[in-house]
N, C-alpha and C positions, 0 to 999 in steps of 0.2 A: 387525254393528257394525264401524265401522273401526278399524283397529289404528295409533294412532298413539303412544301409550305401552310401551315395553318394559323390565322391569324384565332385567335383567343377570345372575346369582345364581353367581359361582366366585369361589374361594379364590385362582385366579391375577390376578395385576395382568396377566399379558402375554395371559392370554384375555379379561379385563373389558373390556382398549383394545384387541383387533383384533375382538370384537364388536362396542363401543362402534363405533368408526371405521365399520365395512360397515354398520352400524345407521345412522348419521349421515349418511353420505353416503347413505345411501338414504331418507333425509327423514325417518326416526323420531328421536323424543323419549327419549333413553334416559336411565335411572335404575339404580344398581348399588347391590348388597349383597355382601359376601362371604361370608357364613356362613347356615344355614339359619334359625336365629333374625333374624335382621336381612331375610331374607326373609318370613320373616312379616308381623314390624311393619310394611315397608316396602311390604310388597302393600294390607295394612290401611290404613295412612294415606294411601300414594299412588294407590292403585286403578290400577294399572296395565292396559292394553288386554289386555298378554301376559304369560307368564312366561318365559325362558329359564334353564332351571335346571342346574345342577353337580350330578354325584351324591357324589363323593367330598372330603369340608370335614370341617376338625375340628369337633366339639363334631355337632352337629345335621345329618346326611347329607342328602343331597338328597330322597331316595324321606320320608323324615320331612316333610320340610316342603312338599312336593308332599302327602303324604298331609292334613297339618293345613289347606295351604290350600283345596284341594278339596272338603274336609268343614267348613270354618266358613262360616256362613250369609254372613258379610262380603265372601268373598272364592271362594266356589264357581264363581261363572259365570267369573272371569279363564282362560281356559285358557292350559295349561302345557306348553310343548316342552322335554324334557331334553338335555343338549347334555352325553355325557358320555364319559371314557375306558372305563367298562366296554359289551363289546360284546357279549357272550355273551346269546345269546337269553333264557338264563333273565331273565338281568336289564332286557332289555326287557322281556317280559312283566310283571317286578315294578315296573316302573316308570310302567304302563301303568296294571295295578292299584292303582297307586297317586293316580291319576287324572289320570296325563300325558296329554293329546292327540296327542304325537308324540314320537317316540326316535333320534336325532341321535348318529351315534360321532364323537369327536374324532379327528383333526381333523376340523372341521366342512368341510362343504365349501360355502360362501357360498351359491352362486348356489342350491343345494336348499335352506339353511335359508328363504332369500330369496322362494321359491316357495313354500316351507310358509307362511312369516309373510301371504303374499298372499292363498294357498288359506285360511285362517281367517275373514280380513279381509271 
């Protein structure tokens, strides 16, 4: 399936617009949430191709909402790259587990998230 929808999912405004931007400019349809809850609804109603997910948001952490959307019949097949500050293997692994398809440390660095969004696609 082609990837031309990309849901956004971090608590920052200055990583939402320099994903937004390298997303944009490379011909995707981006959509954002900041919180894991609004990542939910917003995978749900918008069905998004991808997800790029934040591990660290107040209220509802990212590995939560990676984990809800992965496991709800609605929203299972979307797969989910985490794009996050924690770098420590354990928390790859838990993120993995959690049913992310790929684990990304900030800063991201474009041209590999770019190739991951490709290799999906």
């Amino acid at each position: 399936m082609p990837i031309n929808k990309i849901l956004v999912v971090d608590d920052s405004p200055t990583e939402r617009l320099a994903l937004n931007d390298v997303l944009t400019r490379n011909g995707y349809n981006v959509i954002t949430a900041e919180t894991g809850e609004e990542a939910i609804a917003r995978s749900e109603a918008d069905r998004p191709d991808l997800i790029l997910m934040d591990v660290v948001m107040p209220g509802m952490n990212g590995y939560q909402a990676t984990r809800t959307i992965s496991r709800k019949d609605a929203t299972r097949g979307i797969p989910i790259i985490m794009c996050t500050s924690k770098g420590q293997e354990t928390d790859k692994i838990w993120g993995m587990r959690q049913g992310a398809q790929a684990y990304l440390v900030k800063p991201v660095d474009h041209e590999e998230l770019l190739a991951r969004i490709r290799a999906m696609g």
